[in-house]
C-alpha positions in Angstrom: 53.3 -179.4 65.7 52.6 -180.0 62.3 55.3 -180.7 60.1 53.9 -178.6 57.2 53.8 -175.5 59.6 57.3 -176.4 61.0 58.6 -175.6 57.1 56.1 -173.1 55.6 57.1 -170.7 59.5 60.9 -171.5 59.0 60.7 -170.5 55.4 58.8 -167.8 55.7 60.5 -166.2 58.9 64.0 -166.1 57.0 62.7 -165.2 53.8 59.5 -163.9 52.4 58.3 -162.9 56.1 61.1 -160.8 57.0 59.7 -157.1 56.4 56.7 -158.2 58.2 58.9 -159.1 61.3 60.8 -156.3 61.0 58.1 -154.4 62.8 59.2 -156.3 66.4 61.8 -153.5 67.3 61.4 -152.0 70.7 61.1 -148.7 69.2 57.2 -149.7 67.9 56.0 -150.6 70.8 52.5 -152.3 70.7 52.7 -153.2 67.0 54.8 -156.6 67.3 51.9 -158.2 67.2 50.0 -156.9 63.8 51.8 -158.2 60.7 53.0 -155.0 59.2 56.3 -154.3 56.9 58.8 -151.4 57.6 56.2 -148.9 56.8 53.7 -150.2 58.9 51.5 -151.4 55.7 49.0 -153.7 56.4 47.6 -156.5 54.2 50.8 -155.7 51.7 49.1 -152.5 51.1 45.7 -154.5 49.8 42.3 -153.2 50.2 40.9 -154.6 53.5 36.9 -153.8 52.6 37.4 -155.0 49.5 37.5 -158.8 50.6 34.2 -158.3 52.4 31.3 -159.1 49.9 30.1 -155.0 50.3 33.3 -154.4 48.7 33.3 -156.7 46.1 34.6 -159.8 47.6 37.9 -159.8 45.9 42.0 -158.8 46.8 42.3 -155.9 45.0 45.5 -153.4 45.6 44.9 -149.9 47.4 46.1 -146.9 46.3 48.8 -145.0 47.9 46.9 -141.7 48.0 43.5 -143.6 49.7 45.4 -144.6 53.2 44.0 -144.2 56.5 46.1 -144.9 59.5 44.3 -147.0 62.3 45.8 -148.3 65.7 49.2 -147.6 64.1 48.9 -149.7 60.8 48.5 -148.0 57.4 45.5 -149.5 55.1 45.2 -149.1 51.7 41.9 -148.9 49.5 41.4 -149.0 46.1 38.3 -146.3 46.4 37.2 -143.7 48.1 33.8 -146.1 48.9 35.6 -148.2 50.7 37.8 -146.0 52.2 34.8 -144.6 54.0 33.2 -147.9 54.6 36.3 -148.9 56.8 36.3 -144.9 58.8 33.2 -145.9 59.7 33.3 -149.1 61.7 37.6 -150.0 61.3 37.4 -153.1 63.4 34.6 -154.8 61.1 37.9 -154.9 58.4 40.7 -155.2 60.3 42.2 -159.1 59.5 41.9 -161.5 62.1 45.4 -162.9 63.9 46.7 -159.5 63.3 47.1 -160.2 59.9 49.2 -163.4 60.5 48.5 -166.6 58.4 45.3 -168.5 60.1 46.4 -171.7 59.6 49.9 -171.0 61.2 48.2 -168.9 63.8 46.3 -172.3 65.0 49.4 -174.2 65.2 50.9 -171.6 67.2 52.9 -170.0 64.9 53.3 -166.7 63.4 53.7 -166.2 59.5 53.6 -164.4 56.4 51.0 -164.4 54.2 49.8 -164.0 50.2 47.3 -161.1 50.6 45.6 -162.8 47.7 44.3 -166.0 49.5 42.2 -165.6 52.0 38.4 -166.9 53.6 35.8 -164.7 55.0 34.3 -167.0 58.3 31.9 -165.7 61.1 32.2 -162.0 59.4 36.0 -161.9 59.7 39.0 -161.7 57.1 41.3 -164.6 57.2 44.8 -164.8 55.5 46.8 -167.5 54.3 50.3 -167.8 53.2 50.5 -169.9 49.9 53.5 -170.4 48.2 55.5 -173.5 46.6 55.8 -175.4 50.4 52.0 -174.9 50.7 48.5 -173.4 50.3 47.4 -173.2 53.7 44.0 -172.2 52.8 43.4 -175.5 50.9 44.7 -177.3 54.3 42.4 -174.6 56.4 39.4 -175.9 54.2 40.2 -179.5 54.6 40.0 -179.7 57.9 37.3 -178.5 60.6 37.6 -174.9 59.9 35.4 -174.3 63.2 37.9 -176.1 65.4 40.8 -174.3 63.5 39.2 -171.2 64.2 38.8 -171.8 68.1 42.4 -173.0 68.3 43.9 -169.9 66.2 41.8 -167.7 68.4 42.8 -168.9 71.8 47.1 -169.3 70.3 46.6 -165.5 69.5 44.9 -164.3 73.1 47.2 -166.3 75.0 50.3 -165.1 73.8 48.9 -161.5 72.8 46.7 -160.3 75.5 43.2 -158.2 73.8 46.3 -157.8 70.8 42.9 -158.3 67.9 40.8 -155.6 69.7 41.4 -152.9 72.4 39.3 -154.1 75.0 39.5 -150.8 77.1 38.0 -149.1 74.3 34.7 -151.3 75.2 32.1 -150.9 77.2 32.0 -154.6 79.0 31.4 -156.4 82.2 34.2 -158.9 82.8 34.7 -159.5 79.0 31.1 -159.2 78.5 28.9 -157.6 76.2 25.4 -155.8 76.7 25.2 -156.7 80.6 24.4 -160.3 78.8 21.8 -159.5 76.4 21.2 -160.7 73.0 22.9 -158.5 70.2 20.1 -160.0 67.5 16.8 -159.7 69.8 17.8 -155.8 70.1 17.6 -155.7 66.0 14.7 -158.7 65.1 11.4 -158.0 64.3 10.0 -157.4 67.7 12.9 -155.3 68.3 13.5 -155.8 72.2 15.9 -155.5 75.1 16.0 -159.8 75.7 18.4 -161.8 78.2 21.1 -164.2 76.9 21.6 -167.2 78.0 25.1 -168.2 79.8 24.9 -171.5 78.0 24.0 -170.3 74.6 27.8 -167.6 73.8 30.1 -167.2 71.8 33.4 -165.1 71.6 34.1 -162.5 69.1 37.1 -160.7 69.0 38.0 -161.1 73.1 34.0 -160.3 74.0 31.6 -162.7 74.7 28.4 -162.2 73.8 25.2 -164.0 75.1 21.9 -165.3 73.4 18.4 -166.6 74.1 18.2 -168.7 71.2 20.5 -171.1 69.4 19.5 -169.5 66.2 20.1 -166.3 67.6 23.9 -167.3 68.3 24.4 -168.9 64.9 23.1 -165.6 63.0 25.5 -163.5 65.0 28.3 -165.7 63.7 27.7 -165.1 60.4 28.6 -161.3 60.5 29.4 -160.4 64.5 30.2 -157.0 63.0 27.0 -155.8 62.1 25.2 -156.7 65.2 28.0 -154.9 68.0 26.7 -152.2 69.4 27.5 -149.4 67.9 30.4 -147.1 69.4 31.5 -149.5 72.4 28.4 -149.6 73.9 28.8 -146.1 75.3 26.3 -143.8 75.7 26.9 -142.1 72.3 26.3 -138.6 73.7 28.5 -138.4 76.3 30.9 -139.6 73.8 30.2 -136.5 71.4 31.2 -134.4 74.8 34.4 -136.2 75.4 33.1 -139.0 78.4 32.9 -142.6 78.4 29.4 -143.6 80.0 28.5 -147.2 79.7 25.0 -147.5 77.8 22.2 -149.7 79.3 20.9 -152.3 77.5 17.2 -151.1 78.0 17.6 -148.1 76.5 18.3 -148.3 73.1 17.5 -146.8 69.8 18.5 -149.2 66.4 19.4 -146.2 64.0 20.1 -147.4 60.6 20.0 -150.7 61.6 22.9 -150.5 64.1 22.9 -150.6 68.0 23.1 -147.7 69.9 22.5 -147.9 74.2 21.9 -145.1 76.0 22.9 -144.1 79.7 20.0 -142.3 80.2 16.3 -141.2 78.9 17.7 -137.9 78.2 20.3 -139.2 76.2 17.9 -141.4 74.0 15.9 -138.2 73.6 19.0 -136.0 72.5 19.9 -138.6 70.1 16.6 -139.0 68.5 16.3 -135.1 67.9 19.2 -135.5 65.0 20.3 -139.4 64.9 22.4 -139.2 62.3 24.0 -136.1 63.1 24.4 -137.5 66.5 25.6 -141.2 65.0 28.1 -139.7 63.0 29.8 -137.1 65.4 29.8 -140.2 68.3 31.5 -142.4 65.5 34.5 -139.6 65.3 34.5 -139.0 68.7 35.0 -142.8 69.5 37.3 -143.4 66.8 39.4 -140.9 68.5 39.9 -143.1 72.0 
């Protein structure tokens, strides 16, 4: 184990990390693994969209009267823009690692962090702690951030089982998305239902996703978020009547340029009638599972 990450977690898990750890008691079940203080703030109460470059690409504060509370963890925002931003597709914004330092996270550690350093990579928010035994995010882009990534990601699934993303929330097939269909053929310029490939993947968030092209895989990576399909893959009007119907990746509709799959012709038709109406009250509905 690195020696830097030995001090930085021992300093931080006695001192500046202890509210966030605080939030282990058996009485929260299920939120041990977000880093959260006794109020189950996340982000030390700082705007989540707001690092994203729709929301300005800075750490700004939220405001105590703009919170939203999401899979147990209070956010802050620091307007009502992206307040809404985040109602509308949370897990785009939620931190990666639960919030935890990356750098730590890849060395198998858990610790605090300074909401104000942090990295946007492959579409997610990374944290760092930095302080006067380190700036982790300096060390982060040192080294082979891709590798650092892989390694953080597979600490954090082994030891927290699906704890970045409810996976039963998701319409998949053994961990995998759209039946194995590529996410950025369904929203190109021809616009088509295309096979993957199960040697061209990559894994986002505990789902693996497929592609037919190289290209393909290495757009998705640059901002997974906005290329998911849209409410779980379910069928987004059986949703709106309180069902969870997987979606088939032939029938689709791309409605504002998001991903929407359908269980059914009827379905497609029904959503087409009113698709934002539709879109929007299948957003609330799936929010609600």
């Amino acid at each position: 184990m690195r020696l830097i990450t030995l001090l930085v977690a021992a300093f931080c898990t006695f001192t500046l990390s202890a509210p966030a750890l605080a939030q282990s008691s058996k009485d929260r079940p299920g939120l041990q693994k977000l880093n959260l203080d006794k109020r189950s703030l996340a982000i030390d109460g700082y705007d989540p969209v707001a690092y994203f470059p729709e929301g300005g690409g800075k750490a700004l504060e939220g405001k105590t009267s703009l919170s939203v509370t999401h899979r147990g963890a209070v956010y802050r925002f620091a307007n009502t823009t992206n307040r809404d931003r985040f109602l509308a597709g949370p897990e785009r914004f939620e931190p990666a690692f639960g919030g935890w330092c990356a750098w730590a996270m890849a060395d198998d550690d858990r610790v605090g962090i300074d909401p104000e350093s942090f990295l946007i990579q492959d579409g997610e928010l990374l944290l760092f702690y930095d302080g006067w035994l380190a700036d982790t995010r300096k060390k982060w882009r040192k080294g082979d951030v891709a590798k650092l990534k892989t390694e953080a990601g597979s600490y954090w699934r082994k030891h927290f089982v699906h704890a970045d993303r409810d996976l039963t929330r998701r319409s998949l097939t053994d961990g995998l998305a759209l039946s194995g269909y590529d996410p950025i053929a369904y929203l190109g310029e021809t616009g088509m239902a295309q096979l993957g490939s199960d040697k061209i993947s990559y894994e986002y968030r505990g789902v693996t996703y497929r592609f037919a092209t190289t290209e393909n895989r290495d757009t998705f990576r640059k901002d997974p978020a906005r290329y998911e399909p849209r409410v779980g893959g379910w069928d987004p009007m059986a949703l709106i009547e309180g069902a969870q119907v997987a979606g088939t990746p032939e029938r689709f509709v791309v409605h504002d340029a998001k991903l929407y799959l359908f269980a059914s012709d009827e379905a497609r038709a029904a959503f087409l009638e009113a698709a934002q109406t539709s879109a929007d009250r299948a957003g609330a509905a799936f929010r609600k599972l």
